[in-house]
N, C-alpha and C positions, 0 to 999 in steps of 0.2 A: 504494500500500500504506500502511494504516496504521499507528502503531505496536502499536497491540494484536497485528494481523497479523503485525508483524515481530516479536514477541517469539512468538508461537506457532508459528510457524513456528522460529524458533532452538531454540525448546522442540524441535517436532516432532524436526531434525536434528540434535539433541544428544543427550545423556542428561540434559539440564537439566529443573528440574523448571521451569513455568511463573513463578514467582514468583521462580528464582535467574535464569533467562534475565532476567526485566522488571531486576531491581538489574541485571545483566550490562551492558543495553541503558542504563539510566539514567545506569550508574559511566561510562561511554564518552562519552556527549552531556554531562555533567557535567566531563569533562577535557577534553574538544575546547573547552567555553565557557569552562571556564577558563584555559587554553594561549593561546586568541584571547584574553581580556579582558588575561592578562597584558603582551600585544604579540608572541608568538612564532608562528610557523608548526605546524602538524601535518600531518606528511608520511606517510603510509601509503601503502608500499612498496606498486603495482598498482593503487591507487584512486585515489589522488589527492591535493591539499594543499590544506587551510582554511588562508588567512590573512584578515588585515585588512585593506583598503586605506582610504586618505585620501585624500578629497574636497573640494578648495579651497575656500574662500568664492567665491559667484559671483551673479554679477547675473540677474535673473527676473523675470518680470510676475506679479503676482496676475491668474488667468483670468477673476474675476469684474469685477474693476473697471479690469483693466489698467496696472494703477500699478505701477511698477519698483520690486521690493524690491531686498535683497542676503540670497540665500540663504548661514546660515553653513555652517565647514568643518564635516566631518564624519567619524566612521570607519565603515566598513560589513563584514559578512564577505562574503567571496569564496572562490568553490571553483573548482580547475584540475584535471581529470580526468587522471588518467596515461594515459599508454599502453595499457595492458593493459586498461584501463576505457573507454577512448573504442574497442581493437577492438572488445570484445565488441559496444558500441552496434552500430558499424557492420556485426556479424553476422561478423570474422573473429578467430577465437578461436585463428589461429594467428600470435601475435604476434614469436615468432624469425626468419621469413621475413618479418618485415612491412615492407617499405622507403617507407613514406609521410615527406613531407617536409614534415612539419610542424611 
């Protein structure tokens, strides 16, 4: 899905108009990057958590010529699906009986 998509469709099951859903959908990815750039977690209760993680400095070959660089450290975003998001994936949407032990 794209984002056009997903703002029309929020349109569709809202009473939003298209162009308050698009701000809606902008203000949200607009907090989630700045929460990450700040260094904090954003945890939504049945979705899931955006953080950051760090990536050491490490040793690697350039593939064209084979000579060992040192790749440096780094930060990257990462997302951990909750519970309630990783059942539905898996098609069980009844997640109070759900005893997986993961």
């Amino acid at each position: 899905m794209t984002r056009n998509k997903m703002i029309t469709e929020i349109a569709h099951r809202t009473s939003l108009k298209r162009d308050q859903a698009d701000e809606a959908v902008s203000t949200m990815l607009d907090i989630i990057c700045e929460t990450l750039a700040a260094g904090e977690k954003v945890q939504i209760t049945g979705f899931g958590t955006f953080e950051v993680r760090e990536r050491g400095e490490r040793n690697g070959r350039n593939p064209y010529s084979g000579e060992s660089i040192v790749i440096p450290a780094s930060r990257y975003p990462a997302f951990v699906p909750g519970k309630v998001f990783r059942a539905k994936i898996k098609g069980n949407n009844d997640t109070d009986n759900n005893n997986n032990n993961e």
